[in-house]
PyMOL commands that place a pseudoatom at each C-alpha (Angstrom):
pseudoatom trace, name=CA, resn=UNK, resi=1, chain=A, elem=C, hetatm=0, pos=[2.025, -20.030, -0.149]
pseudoatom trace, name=CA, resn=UNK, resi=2, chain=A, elem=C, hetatm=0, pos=[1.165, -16.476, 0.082]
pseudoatom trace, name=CA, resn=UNK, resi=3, chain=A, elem=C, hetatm=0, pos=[3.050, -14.192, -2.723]
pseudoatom trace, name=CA, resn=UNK, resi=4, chain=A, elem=C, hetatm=0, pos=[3.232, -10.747, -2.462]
pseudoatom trace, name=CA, resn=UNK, resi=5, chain=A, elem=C, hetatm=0, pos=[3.422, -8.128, -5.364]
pseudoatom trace, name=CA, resn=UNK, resi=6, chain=A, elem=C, hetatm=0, pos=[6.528, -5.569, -4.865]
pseudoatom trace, name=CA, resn=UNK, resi=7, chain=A, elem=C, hetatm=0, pos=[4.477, -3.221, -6.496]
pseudoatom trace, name=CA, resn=UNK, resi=8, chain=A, elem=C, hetatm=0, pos=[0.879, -1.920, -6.250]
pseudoatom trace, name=CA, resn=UNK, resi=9, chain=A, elem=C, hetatm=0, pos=[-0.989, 0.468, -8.430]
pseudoatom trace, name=CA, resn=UNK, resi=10, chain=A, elem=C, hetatm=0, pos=[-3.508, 2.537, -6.999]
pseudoatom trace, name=CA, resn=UNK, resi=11, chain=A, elem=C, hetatm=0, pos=[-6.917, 3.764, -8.146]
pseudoatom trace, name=CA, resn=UNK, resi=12, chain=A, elem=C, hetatm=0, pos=[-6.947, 7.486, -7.823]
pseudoatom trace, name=CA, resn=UNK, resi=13, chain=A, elem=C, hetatm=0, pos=[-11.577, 7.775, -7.405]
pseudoatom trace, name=CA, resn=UNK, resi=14, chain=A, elem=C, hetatm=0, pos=[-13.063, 6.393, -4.961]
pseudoatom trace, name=CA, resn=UNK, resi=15, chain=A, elem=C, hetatm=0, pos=[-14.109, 2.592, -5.497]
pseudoatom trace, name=CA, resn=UNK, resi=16, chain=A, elem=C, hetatm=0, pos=[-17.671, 0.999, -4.194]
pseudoatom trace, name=CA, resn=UNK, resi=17, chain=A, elem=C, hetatm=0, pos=[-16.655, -1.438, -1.595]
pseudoatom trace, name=CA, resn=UNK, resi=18, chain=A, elem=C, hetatm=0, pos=[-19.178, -3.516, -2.210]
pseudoatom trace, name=CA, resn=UNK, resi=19, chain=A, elem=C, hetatm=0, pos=[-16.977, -4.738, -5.696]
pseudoatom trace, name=CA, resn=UNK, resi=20, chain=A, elem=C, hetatm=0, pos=[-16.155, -7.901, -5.714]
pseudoatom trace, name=CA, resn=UNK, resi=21, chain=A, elem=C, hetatm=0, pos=[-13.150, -9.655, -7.429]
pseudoatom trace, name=CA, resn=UNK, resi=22, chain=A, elem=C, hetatm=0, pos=[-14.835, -9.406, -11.035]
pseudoatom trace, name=CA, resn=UNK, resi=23, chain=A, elem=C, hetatm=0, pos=[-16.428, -5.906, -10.335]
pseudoatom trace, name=CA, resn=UNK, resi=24, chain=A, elem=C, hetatm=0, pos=[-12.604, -4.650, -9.345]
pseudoatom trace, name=CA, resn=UNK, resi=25, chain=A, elem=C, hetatm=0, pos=[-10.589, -6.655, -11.963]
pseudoatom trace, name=CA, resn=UNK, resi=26, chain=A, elem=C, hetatm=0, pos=[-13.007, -4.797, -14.347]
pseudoatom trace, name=CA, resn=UNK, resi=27, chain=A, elem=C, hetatm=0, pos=[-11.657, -1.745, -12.895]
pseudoatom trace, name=CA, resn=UNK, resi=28, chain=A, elem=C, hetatm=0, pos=[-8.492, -2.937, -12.786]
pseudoatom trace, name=CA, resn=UNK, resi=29, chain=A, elem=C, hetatm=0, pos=[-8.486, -2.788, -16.967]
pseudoatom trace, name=CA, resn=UNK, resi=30, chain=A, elem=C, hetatm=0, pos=[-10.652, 0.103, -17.110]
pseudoatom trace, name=CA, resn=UNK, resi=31, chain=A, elem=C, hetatm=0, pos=[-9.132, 3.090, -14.804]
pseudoatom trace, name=CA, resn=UNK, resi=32, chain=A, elem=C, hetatm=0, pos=[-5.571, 1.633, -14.394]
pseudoatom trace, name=CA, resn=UNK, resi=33, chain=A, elem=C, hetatm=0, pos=[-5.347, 0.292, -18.044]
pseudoatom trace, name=CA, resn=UNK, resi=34, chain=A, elem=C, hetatm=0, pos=[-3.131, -2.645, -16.459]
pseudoatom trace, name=CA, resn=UNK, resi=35, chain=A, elem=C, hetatm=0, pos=[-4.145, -6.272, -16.606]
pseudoatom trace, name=CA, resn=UNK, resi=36, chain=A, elem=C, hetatm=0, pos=[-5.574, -7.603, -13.821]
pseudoatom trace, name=CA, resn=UNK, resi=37, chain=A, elem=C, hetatm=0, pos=[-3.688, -10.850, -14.360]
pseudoatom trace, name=CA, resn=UNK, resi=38, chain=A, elem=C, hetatm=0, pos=[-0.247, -9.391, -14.057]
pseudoatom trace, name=CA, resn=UNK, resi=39, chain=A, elem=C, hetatm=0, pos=[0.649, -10.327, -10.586]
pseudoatom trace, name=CA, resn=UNK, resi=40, chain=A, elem=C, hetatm=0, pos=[0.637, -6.833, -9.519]
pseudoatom trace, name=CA, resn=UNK, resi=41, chain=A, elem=C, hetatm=0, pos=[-1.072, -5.638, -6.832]
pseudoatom trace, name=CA, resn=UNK, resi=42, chain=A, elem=C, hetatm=0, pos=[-4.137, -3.008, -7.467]
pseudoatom trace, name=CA, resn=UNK, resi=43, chain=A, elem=C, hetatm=0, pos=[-4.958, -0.740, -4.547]
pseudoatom trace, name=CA, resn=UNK, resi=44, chain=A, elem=C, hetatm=0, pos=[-8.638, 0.616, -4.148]
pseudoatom trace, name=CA, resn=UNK, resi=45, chain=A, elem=C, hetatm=0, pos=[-10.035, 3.186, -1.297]
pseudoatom trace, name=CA, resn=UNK, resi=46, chain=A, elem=C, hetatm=0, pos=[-13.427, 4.182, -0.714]
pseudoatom trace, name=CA, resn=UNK, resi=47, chain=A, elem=C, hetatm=0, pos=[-14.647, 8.099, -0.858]
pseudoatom trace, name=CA, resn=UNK, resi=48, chain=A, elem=C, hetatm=0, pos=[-13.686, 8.427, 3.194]
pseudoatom trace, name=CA, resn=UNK, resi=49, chain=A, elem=C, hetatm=0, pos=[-10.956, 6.595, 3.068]
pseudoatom trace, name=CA, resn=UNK, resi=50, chain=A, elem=C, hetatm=0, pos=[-11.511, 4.273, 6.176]
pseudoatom trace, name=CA, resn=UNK, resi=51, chain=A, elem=C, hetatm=0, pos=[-11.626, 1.362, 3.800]
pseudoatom trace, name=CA, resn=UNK, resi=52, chain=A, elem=C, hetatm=0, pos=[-9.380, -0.352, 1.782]
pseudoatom trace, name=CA, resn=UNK, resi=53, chain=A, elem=C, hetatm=0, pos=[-9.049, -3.509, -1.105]
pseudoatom trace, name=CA, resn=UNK, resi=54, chain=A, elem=C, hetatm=0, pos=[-6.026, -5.192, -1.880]
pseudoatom trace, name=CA, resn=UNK, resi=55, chain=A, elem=C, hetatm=0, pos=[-6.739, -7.037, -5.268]
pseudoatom trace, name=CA, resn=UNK, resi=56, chain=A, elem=C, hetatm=0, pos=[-3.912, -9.696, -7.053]
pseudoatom trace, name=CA, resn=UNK, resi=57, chain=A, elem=C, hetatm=0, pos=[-3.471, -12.639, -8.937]
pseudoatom trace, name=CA, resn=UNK, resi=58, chain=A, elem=C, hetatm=0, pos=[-0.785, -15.427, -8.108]
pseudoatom trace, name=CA, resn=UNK, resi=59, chain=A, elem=C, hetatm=0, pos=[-0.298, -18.449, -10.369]
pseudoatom trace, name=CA, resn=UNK, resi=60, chain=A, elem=C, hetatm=0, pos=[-3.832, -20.158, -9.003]
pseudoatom trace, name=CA, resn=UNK, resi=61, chain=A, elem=C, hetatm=0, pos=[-6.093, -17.392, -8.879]
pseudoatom trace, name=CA, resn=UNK, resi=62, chain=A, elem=C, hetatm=0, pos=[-7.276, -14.307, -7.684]
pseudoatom trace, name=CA, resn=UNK, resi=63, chain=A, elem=C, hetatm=0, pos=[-6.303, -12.453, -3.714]
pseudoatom trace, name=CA, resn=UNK, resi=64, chain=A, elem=C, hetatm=0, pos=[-8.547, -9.983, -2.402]
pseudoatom trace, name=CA, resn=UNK, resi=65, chain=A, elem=C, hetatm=0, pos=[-7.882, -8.330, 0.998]
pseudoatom trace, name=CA, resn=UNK, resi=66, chain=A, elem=C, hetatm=0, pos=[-10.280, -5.733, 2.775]
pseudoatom trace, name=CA, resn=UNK, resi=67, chain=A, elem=C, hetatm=0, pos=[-9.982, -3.252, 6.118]
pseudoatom trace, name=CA, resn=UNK, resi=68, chain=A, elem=C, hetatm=0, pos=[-11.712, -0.856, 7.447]
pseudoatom trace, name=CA, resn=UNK, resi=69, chain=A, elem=C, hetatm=0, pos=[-10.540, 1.402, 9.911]
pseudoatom trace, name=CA, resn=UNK, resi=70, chain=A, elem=C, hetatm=0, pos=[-12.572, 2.060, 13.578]
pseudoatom trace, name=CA, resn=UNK, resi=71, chain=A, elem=C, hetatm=0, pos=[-11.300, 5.365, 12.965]
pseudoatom trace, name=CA, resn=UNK, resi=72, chain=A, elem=C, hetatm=0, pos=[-8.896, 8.075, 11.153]
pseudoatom trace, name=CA, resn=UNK, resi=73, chain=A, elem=C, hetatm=0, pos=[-8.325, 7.965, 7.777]
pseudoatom trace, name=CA, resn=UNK, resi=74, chain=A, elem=C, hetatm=0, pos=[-5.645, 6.217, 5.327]
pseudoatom trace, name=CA, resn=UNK, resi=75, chain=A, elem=C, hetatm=0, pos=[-3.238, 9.331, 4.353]
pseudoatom trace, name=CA, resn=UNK, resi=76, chain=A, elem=C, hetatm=0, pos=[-2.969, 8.908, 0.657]
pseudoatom trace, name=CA, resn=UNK, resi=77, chain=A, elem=C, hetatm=0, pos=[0.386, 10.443, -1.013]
pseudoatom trace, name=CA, resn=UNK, resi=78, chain=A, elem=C, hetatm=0, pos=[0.152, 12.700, -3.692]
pseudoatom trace, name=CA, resn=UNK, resi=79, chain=A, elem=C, hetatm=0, pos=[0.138, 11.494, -6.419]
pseudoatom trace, name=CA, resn=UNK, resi=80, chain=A, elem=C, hetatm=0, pos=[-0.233, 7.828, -5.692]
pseudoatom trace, name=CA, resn=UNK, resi=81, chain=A, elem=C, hetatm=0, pos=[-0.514, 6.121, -9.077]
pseudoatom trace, name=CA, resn=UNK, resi=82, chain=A, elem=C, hetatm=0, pos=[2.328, 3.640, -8.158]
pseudoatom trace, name=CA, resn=UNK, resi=83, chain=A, elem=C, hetatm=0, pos=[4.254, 2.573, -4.935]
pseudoatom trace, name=CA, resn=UNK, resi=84, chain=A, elem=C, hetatm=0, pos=[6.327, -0.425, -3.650]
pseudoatom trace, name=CA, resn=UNK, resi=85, chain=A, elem=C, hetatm=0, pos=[5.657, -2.233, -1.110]
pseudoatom trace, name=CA, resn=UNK, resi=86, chain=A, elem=C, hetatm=0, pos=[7.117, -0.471, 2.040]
pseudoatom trace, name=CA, resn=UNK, resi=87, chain=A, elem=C, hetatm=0, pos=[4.964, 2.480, 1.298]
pseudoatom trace, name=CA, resn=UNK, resi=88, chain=A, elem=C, hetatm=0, pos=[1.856, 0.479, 0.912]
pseudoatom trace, name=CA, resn=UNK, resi=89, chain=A, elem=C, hetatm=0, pos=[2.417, -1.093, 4.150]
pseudoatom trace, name=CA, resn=UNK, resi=90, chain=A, elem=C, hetatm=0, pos=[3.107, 2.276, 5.985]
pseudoatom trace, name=CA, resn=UNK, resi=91, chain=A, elem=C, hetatm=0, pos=[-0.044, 3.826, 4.569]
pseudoatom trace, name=CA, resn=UNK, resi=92, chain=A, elem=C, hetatm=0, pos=[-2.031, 0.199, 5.654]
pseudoatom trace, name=CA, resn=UNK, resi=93, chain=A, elem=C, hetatm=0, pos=[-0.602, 1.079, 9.156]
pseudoatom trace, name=CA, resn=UNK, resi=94, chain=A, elem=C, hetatm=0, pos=[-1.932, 4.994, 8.547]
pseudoatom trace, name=CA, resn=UNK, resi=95, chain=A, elem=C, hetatm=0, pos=[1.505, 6.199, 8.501]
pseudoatom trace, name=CA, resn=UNK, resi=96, chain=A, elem=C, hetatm=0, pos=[2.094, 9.160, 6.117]
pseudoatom trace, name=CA, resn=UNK, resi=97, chain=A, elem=C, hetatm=0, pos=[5.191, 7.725, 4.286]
pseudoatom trace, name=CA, resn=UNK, resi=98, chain=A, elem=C, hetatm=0, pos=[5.808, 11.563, 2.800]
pseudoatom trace, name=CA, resn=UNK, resi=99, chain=A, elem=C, hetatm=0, pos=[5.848, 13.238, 6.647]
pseudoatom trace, name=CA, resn=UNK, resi=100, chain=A, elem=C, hetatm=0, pos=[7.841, 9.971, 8.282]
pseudoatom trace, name=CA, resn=UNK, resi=101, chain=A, elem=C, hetatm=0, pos=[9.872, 11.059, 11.490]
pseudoatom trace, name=CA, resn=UNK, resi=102, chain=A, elem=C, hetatm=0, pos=[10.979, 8.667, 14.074]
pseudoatom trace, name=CA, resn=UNK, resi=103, chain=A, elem=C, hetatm=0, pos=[13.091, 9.060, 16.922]
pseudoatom trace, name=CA, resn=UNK, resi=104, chain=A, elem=C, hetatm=0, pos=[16.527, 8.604, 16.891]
pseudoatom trace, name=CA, resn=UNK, resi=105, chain=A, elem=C, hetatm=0, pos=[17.652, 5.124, 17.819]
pseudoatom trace, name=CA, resn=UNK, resi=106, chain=A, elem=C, hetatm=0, pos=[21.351, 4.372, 19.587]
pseudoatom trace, name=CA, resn=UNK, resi=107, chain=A, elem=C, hetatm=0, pos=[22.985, 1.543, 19.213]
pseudoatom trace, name=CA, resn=UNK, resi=108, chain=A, elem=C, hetatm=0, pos=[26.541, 0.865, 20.942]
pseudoatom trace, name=CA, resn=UNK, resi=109, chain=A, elem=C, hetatm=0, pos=[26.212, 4.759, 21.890]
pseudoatom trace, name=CA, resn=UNK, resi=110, chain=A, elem=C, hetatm=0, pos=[25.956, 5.818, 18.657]
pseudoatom trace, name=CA, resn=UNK, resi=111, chain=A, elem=C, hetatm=0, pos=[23.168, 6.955, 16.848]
pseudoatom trace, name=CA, resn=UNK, resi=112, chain=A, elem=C, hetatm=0, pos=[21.600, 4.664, 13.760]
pseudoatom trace, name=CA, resn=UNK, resi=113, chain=A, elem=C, hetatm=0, pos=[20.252, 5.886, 10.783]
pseudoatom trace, name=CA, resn=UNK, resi=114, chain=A, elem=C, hetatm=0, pos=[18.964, 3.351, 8.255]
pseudoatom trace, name=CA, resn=UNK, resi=115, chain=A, elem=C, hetatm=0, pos=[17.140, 4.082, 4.566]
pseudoatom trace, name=CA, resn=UNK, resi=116, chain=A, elem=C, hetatm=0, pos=[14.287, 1.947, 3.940]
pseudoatom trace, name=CA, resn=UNK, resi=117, chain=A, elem=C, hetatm=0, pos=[14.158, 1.241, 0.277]
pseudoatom trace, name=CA, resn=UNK, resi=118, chain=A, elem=C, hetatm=0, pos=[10.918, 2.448, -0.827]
pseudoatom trace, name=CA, resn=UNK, resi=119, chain=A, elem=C, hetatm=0, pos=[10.633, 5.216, 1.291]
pseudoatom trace, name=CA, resn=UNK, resi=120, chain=A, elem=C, hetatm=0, pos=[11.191, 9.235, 1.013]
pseudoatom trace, name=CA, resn=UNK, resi=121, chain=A, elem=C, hetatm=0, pos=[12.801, 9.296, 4.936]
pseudoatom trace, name=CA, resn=UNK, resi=122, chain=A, elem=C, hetatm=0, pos=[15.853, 8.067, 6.958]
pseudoatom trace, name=CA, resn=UNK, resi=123, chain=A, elem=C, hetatm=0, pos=[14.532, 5.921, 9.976]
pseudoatom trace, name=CA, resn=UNK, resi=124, chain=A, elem=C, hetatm=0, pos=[16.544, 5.566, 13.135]
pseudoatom trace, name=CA, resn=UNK, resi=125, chain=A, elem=C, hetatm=0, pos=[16.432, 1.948, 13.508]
pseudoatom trace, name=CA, resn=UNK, resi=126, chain=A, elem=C, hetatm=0, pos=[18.899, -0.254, 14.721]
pseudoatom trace, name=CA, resn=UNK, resi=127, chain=A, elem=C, hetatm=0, pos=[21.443, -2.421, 12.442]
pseudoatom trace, name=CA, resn=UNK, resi=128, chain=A, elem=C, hetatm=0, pos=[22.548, -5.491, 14.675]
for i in range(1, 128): cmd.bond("trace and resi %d" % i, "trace and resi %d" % (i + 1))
show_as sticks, trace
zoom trace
């Protein structure tokens, strides 16, 4: 089964895409001074930014996810050392988790206003 890190540490330079597992566990020890065998994840972009690897190590070995954008940019937040998991997965979507704004959502006529943990904004979504 699939286990993902809460946490992920990312690598403030740019990273060489063509890195493999070894190349980026290397880095892993060597930029982020964390061991790449901690379970955490490890976050690398290239200099653009259109690309991205995922890098982490469950119980049987090592994960190592990759995507490239068609187009735009991943918005980075400043500074971006360390995030949990809900931010990574905003940014992966190429939502700026720092300028977040949705809609308000009503539910019942009222409106809704939920806090994602991990996050820096209230979301209208609804709470059934």
């Amino acid at each position: 089964m699939l286990a993902v890190p809460q946490r992920a540490f990312v690598a403030n330079q740019p990273v060489d895409m063509r890195r493999s597992i070894d190349g980026l566990a290397l880095l892993v020890e060597a930029v982020l001074d964390r061991s790449p065998l901690s379970g955490e994840m490890f976050v690398f972009f290239n200099k653009s930014r259109d690309k991205v690897k995922l890098l982490w190590f469950d119980r049987h070995g090592f994960w190592m996810a990759y995507k490239r954008l068609e187009r735009g940019r991943f918005k980075l937040p400043v500074p971006a050392d360390a995030m949990d998991w809900t931010d990574l997965l905003l940014i992966l979507e190429g939502i700026d988790p720092l300028k977040l704004s949705l809609q308000d959502v009503w539910h019942n006529g009222e409106p809704v206003h939920v806090k994602v943990p991990g996050t820096r904004a209230t979301h209208g979504l609804p709470v059934y």
